[in-house]
C-alpha positions as CSV (number, residue, x, y, z in Angstrom):
1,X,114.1,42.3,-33.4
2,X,114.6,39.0,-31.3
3,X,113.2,38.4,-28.1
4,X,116.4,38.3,-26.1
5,X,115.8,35.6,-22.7
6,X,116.9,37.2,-19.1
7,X,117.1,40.4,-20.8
8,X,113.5,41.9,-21.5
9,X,112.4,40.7,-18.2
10,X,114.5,42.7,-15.8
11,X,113.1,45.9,-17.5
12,X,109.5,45.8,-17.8
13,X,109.8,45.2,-13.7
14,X,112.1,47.4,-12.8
15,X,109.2,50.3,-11.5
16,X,107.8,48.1,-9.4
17,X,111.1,46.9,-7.5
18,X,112.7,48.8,-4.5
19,X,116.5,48.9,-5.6
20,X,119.5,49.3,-2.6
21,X,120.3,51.9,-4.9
22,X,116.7,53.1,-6.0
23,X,116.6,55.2,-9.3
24,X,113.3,56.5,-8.6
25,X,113.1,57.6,-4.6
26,X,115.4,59.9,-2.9
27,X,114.3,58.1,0.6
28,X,113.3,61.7,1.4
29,X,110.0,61.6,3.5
30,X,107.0,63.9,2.5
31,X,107.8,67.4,3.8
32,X,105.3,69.8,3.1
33,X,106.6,73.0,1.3
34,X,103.7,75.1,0.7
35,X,100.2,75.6,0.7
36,X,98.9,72.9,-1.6
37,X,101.0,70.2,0.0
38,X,99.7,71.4,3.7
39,X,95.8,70.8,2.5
40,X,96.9,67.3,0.6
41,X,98.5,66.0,3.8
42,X,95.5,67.2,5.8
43,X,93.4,65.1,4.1
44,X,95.6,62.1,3.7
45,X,96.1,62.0,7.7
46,X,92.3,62.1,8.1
47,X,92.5,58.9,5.9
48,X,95.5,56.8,7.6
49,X,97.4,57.3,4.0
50,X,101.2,58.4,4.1
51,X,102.5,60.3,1.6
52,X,104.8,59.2,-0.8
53,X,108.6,60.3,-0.2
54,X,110.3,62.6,-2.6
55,X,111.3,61.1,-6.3
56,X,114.7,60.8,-7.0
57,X,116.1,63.4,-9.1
58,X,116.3,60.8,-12.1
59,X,112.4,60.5,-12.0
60,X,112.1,64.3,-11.2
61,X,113.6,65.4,-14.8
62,X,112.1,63.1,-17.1
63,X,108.7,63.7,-15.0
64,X,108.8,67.3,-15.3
65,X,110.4,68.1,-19.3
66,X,107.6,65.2,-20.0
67,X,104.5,67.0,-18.1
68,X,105.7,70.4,-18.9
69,X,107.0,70.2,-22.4
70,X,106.0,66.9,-23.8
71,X,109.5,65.8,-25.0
72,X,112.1,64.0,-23.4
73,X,115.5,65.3,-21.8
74,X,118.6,64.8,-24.0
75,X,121.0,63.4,-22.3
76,X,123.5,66.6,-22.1
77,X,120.2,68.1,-20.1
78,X,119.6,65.1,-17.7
79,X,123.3,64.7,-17.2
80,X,123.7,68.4,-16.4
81,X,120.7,68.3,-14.0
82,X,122.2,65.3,-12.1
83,X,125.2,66.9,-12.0
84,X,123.6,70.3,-10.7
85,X,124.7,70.9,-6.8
86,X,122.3,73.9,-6.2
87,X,119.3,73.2,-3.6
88,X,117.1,75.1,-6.1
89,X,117.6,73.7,-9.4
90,X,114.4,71.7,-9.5
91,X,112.3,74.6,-9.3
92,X,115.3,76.7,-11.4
93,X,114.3,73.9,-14.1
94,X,110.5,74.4,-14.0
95,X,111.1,78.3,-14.7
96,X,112.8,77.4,-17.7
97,X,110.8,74.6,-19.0
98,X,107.6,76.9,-18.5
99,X,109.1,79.5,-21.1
100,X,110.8,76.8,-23.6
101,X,108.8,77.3,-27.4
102,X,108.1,73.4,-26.6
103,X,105.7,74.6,-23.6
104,X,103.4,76.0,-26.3
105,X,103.6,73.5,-28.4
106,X,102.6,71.3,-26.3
107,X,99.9,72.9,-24.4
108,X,98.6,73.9,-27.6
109,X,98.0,70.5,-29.0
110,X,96.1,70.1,-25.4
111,X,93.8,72.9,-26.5
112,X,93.1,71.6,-29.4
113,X,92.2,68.8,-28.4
114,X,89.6,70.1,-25.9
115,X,88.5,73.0,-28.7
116,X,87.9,70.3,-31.4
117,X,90.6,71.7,-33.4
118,X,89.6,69.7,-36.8
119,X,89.3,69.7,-40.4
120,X,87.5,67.3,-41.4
121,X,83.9,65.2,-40.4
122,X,82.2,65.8,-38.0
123,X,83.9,69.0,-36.6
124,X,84.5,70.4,-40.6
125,X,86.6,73.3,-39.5
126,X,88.3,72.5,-43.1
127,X,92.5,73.7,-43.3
128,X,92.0,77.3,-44.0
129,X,90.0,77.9,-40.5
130,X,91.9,75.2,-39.1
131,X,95.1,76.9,-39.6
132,X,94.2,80.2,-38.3
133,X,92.4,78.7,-35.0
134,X,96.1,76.5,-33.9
135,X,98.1,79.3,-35.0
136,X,96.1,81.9,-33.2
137,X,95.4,79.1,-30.0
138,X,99.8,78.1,-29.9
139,X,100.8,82.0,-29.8
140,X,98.3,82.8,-27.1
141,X,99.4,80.1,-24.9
142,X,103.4,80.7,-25.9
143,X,102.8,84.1,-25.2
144,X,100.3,83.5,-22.1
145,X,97.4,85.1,-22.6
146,X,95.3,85.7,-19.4
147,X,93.1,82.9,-19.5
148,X,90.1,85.0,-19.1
149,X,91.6,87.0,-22.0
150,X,91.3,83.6,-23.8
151,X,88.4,82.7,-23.2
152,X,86.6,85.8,-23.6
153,X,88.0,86.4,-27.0
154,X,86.5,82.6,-28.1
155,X,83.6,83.4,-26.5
156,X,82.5,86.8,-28.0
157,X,84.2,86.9,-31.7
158,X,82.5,87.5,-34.8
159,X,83.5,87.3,-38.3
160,X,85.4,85.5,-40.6
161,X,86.6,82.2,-39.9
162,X,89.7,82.7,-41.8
163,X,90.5,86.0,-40.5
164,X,89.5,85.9,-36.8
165,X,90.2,82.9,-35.5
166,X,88.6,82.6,-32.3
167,X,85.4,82.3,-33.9
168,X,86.4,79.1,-35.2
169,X,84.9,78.2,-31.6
170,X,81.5,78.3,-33.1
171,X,82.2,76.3,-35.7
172,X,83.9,73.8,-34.6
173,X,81.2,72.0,-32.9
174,X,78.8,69.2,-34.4
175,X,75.2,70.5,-33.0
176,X,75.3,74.7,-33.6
177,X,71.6,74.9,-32.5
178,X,71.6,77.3,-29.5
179,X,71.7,74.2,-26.7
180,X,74.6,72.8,-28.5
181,X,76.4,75.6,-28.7
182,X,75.8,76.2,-25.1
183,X,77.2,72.3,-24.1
184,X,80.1,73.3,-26.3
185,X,80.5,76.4,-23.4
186,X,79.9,74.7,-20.3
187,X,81.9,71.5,-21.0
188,X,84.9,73.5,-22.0
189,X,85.0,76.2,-19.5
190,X,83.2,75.4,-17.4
191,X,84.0,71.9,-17.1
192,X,80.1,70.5,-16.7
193,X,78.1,68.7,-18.7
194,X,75.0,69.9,-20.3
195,X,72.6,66.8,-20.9
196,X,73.1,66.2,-17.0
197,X,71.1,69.7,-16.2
198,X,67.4,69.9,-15.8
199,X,65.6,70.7,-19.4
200,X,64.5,74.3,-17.9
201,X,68.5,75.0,-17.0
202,X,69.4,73.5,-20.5
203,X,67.2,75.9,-22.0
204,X,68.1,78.9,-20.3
205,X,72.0,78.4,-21.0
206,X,70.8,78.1,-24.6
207,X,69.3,81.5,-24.5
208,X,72.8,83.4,-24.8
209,X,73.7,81.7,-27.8
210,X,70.4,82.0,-29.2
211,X,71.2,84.6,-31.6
212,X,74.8,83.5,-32.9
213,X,73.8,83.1,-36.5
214,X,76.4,81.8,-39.8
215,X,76.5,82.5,-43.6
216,X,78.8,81.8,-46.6
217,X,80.9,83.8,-48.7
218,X,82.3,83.7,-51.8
219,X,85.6,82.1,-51.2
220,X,86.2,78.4,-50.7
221,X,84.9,77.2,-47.2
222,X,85.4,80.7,-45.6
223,X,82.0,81.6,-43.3
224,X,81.2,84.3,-41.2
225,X,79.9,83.9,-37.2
226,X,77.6,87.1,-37.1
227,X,74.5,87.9,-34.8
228,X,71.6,87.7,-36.1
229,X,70.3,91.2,-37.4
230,X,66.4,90.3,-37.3
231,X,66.6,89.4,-33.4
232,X,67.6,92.9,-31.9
233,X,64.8,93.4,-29.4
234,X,65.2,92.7,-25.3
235,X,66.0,89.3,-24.2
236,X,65.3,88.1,-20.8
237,X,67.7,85.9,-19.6
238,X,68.2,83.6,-16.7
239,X,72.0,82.5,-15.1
240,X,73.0,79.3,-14.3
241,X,73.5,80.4,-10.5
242,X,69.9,81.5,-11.1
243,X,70.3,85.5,-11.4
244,X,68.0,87.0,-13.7
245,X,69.0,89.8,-16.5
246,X,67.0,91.4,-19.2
247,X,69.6,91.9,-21.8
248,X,68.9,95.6,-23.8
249,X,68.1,95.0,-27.2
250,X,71.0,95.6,-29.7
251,X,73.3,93.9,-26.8
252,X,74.4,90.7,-27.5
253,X,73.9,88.1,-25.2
254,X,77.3,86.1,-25.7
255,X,79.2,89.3,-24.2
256,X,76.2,89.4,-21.2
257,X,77.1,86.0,-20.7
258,X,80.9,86.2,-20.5
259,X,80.5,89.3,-18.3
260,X,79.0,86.9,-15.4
261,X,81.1,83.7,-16.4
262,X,84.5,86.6,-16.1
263,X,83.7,88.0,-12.9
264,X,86.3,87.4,-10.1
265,X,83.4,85.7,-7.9
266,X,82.3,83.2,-10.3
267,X,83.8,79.7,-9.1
268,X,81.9,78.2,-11.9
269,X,84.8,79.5,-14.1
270,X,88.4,79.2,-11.8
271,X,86.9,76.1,-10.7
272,X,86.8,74.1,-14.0
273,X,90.3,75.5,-15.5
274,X,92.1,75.4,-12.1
275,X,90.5,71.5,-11.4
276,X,91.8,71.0,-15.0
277,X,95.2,71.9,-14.6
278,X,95.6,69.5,-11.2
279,X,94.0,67.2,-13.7
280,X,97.0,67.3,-16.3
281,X,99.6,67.6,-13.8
282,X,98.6,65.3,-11.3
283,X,96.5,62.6,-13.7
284,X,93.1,63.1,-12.0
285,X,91.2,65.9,-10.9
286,X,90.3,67.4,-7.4
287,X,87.1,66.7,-9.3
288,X,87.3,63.8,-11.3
289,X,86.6,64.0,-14.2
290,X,87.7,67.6,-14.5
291,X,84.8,68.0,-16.9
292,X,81.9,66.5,-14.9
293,X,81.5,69.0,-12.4
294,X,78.4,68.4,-10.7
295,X,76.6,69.0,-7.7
296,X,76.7,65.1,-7.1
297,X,80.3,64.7,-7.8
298,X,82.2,66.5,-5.0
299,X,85.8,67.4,-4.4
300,X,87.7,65.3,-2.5
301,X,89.7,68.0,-1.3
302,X,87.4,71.3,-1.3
303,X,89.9,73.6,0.2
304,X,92.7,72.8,-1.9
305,X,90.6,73.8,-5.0
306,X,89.2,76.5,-3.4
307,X,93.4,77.7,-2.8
308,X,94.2,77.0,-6.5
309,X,91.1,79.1,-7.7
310,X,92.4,82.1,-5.4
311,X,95.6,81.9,-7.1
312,X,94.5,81.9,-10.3
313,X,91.9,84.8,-9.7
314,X,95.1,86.9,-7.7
315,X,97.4,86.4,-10.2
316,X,95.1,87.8,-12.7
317,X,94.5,84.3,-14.2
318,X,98.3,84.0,-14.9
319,X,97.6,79.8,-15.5
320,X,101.5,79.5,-15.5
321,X,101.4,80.7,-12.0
322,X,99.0,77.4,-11.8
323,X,101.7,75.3,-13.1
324,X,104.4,76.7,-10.9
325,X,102.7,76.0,-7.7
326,X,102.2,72.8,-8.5
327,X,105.2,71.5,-10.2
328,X,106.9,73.1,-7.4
329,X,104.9,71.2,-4.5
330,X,106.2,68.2,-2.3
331,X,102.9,66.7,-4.3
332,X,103.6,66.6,-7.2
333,X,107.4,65.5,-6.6
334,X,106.4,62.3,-4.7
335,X,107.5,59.4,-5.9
336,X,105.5,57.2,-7.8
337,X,105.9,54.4,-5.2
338,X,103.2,54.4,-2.9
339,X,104.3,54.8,1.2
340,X,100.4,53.1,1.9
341,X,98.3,50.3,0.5
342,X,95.1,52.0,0.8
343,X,93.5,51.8,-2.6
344,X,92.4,55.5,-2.2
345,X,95.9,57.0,-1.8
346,X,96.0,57.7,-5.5
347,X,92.4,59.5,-5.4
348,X,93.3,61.7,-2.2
349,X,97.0,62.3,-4.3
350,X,99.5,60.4,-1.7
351,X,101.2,59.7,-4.8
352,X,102.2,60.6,-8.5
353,X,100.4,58.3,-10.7
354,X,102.1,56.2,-13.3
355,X,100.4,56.9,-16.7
356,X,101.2,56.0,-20.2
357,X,102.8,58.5,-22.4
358,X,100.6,60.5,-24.8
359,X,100.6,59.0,-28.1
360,X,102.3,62.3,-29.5
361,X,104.9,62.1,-27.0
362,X,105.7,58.4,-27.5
363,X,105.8,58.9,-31.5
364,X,108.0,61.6,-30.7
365,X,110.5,60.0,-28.4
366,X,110.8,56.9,-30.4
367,X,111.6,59.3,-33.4
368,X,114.3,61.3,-31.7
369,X,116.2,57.9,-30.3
370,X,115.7,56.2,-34.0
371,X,116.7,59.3,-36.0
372,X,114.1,59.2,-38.4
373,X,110.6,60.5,-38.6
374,X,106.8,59.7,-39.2
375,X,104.4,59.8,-41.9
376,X,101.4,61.7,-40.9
377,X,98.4,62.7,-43.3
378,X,94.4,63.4,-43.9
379,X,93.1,60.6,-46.0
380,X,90.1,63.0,-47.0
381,X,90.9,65.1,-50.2
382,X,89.9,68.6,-48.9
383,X,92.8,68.5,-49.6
384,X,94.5,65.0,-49.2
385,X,97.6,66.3,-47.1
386,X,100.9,65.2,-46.2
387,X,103.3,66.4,-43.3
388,X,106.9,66.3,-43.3
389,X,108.2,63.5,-41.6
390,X,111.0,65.4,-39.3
391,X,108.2,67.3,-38.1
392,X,107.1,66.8,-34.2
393,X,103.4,65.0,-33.6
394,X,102.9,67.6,-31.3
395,X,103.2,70.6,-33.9
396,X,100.2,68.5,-35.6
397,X,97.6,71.0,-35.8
398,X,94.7,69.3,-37.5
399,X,93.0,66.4,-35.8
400,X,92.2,65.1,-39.3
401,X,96.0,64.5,-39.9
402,X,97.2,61.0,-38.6
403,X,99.4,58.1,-38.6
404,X,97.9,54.2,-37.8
405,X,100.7,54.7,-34.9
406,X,98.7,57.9,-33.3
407,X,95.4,55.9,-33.9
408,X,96.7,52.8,-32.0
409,X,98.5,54.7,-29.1
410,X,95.2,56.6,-28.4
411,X,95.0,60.1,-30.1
412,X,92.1,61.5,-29.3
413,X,89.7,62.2,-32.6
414,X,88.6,65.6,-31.4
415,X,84.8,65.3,-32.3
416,X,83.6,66.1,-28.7
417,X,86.0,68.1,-26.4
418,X,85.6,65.8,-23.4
419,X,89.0,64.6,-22.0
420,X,88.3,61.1,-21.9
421,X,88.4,60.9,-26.1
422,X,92.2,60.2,-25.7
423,X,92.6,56.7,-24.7
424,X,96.0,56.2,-23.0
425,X,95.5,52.9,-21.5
426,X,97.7,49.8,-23.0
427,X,96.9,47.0,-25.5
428,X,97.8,43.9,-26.7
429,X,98.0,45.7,-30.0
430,X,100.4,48.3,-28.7
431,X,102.8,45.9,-27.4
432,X,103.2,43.7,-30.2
433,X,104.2,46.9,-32.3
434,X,107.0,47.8,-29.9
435,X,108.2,43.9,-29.6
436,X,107.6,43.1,-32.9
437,X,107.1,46.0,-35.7
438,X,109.5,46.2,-38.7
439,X,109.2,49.9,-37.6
440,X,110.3,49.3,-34.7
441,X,113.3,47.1,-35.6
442,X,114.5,49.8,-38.1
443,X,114.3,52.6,-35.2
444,X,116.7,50.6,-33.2
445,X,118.8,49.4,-35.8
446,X,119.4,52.8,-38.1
447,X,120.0,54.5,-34.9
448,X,122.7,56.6,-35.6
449,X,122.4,57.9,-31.7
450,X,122.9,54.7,-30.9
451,X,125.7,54.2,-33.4
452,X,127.5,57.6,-31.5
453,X,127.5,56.2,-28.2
454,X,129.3,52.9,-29.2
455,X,131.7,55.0,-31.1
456,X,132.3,57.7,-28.4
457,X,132.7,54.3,-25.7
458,X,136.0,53.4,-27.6
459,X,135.4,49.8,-26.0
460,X,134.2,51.0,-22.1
461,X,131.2,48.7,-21.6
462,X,130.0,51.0,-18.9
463,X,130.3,54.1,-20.7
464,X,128.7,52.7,-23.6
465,X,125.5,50.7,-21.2
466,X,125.3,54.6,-19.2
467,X,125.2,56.7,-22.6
468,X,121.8,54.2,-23.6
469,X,120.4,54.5,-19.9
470,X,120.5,58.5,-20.2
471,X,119.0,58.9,-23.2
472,X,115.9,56.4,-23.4
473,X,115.7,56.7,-19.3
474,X,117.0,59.9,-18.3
475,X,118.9,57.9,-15.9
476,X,122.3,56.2,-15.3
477,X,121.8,52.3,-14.5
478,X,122.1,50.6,-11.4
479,X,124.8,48.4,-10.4
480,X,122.6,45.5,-11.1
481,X,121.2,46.9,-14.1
482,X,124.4,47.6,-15.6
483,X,125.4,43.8,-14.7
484,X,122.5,42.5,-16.5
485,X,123.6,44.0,-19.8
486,X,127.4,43.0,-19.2
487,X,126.5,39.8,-19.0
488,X,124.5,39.6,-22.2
489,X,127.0,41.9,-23.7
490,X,129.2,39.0,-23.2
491,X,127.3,36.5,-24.9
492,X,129.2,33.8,-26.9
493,X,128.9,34.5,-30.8
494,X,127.1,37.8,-30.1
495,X,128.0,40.9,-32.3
496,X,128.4,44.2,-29.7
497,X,125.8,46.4,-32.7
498,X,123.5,43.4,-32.3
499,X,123.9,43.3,-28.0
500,X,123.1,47.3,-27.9
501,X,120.2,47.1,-30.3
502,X,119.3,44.6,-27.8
503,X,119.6,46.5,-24.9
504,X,118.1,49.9,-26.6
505,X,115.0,47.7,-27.6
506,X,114.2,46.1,-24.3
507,X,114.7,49.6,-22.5
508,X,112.1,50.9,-25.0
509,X,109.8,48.3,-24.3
510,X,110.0,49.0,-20.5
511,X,107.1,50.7,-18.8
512,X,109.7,52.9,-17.5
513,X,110.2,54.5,-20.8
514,X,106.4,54.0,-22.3
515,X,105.0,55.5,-19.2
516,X,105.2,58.7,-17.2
517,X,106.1,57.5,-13.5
């Protein structure tokens, strides 16, 4: 693929340029429709910062099926949302996106990520356990689970790895000595850090998980998570809110544990998840980062976390119900064009953040558009495996299984559960794949999307410019978009299959496709 002059240029800016006819603010000021919005705003006036107005509906469809579902809109779904006349329809929209099979697909690739879902070194789940633990993880997300249901079932199994899966937990950490097992705990669910607590804390945490014990059997890589049988007698134990128990001997100390961590009054618990879900939704937490939760790293908006982690506990931790509050919020549907030039405004959320597409979900667009698929595979023979290439990166349920594309883009590697493992800033690297890759080039040119819309055009310019703009955009073009690419259209010796791979390639290139805005 060529680098075309006066083309390329137009859209890489085009998110940081106010069109007459903007494609990505409705010119709707911020209006406060709920809780959450009412506590952001409070803040933000206390700081000078104004809001963000509303995002168009363009930005509003591809934000959402993106967050929500990881996968782009087709263009019969962005069209028909456009089209869609009813005052309700974004939040009709979220409702359905929250029960689309993609939502726990998605959202359980995010789990895995944070549970070190992971075959091979240093994690060695190996693909027996690591089949059980993404199947078991997917179906209670797609079905949604109570998350304290969730959580209590990872935190308190025994038994086979193959045959209950949520014991897989204990495994799938790198240090299983009774302090690493209790990191593993508090960073994931409790959202804190364990080598930032004072060596006496450290030790008492370590105390419940003192007695998880693991042996072998007989068949290949299968081990059993058992307590051990020869520690059975009383066990005084200290809380991290500093409450003291004696647990009864014969009781095990992981279900003592999950008892206090459970209860309704804990923050320590709805704080972390309900701080991580802002986090994924909004691209930074109320606590940031949303697992570094410390007693010198405050909110910077207390009483809007303190709302969220009501919800969560009234609805019976119902983390949907998380996800519907805030997709529906003036908030989150802010543009991504700041209304202030106060550096803080992103920090105190006066508006959406632009941020790069997971590398799952750009894979997985670029896919769709070209028509083909992606090679993916473990390079360690236990065994050496292959995926299907029409299967989605976000069905991927081994972290061991990979591409060079995931590895470039970002992909986290899963070996520590933090959030910060996957990288989704650009690179030099990056962009000279999507400029230049022979990969690339075929994605375009083999299109046979691409090769439909020309076809279905029957020579309208427009119609054909509009049918690219949906589908890589989610978005018709504006006027002087759609000028731009008439006029290189009309380039002398230029072959119309050569001007729309043109066209497709520098809209893919644009950080309005590669980045969620």
């Amino acid at each position: 693929m060529r680098y075309v002059s006066g083309l390329l240029l137009p859209f890489i800016l085009v998110t940081g340029v106010v069109w007459a006819q903007s494609p990505f603010d409705s010119g709707q000021p911020f209006k406060p429709a709920g809780a959450i919005d009412e506590k952001v705003l409070a803040v933000l006036q206390k700081k000078g910062i104004t809001p963000s107005n509303q995002c168009s509906d363009e930005v509003f469809v591809r934000r959402v099926y993106l967050d929500v579902i990881g996968t782009l809109p087709t263009s019969t779904e962005a069209d028909a949302f456009l089209k869609d006349q009813k005052p309700n329809k974004r939040a009709l929209l979220i409702d359905a996106l929250l029960q689309r099979d993609e939502f726990g697909q998605y959202w359980g690739l995010k789990w895995g990520d944070l549970l070190r879902v992971k075959s091979e070194f240093p994690i060695k789940l190996w693909p027996n356990a690591v089949q059980a633990y993404d199947h078991w993880i997917r179906d209670a997300v797609a079905k949604n689970m109570p998350y304290d249901q969730f959580v209590r079932a990872l935190l308190t199994s025994s038994g086979s790895n193959f045959r209950v899966p949520p014991v897989n937990f204990y495994r799938g950490v790198q240090d299983r000595s009774p302090v690493g097992l209790a990191s593993a705990v508090a960073l994931t669910f409790m959202g804190t850090r364990l080598d930032k607590w004072p060596e006496t804390m450290r030790n008492q945490m370590a105390t419940f998980f003192s007695r998880v014990a693991y042996k072998s059997t007989g068949e290949w890589k299968e081990e059993i998570v058992y307590l051990d049988p020869t520690k059975t007698d009383a066990l005084p134990v200290v809380f991290p809110d500093g409450s003291k128990l004696t647990v009864p001997a014969g009781k095990d100390p992981r279900e003592v544990f999950t008892d206090w961590l459970l209860a309704p009054d804990n923050v320590w618990f709805s704080r972390a998840i309900a701080n991580r879900v802002w986090y994924w939704l909004m691209g930074r937490g109320i606590i940031h980062e949303p697992d570094d939760i410390r007693s010198t790293n405050l909110p910077v908006n207390p009483e809007l976390l303190a709302y969220l982690q009501k919800e969560l506990v009234g609805a019976k931790y119902d983390v949907r119900h998380l996800f519907r509050l805030i997709l529906n919020s003036a908030t989150y549907q802010q543009s991504s064009i700041p209304s202030s030039k106060q550096p803080e405004v992103e920090a105190h959320f006066g508006v959406y953040p632009v941020r790069r597409l997971d590398a799952e979900v750009l894979i997985d667009a670029l896919c769709w558009l070209g028509g083909d698929g992606q090679g993916y595979c473990s390079q360690v023979p236990e065994p050496f495996t292959w995926i299907p290439e029409n299967q989605r990166a976000i069905t991927i349920m081994d972290g061991s299984i990979t591409s060079a594309f995931l590895e470039m883009f970002g992909r986290p590697p899963r070996d520590t559960g933090l959030e910060s493992e996957r990288n989704n800033q650009s690179s030099d690297a990056q962009e000279l794949y999507l400029l230049n890759s022979v990969d690339m080039h075929q994605k375009v040119q083999r299109s046979k999307m691409f090769a439909k819309f020309t076809m279905d055009a029957k020579g309208d310019r427009a119609t054909l410019v509009g049918s690219l703009y949906l589908a890589i955009l989610s978005r018709r073009p504006t006027e002087a978009e759609l000028a731009a690419a008439d006029k290189h259209f009309q380039t002398p010796g230029l072959a119309q299959k050569q001007a729309v791979d043109d066209l497709a390639w520098a809209l893919i290139n644009s950080k309005e496709f590669l980045f969620r805005h």
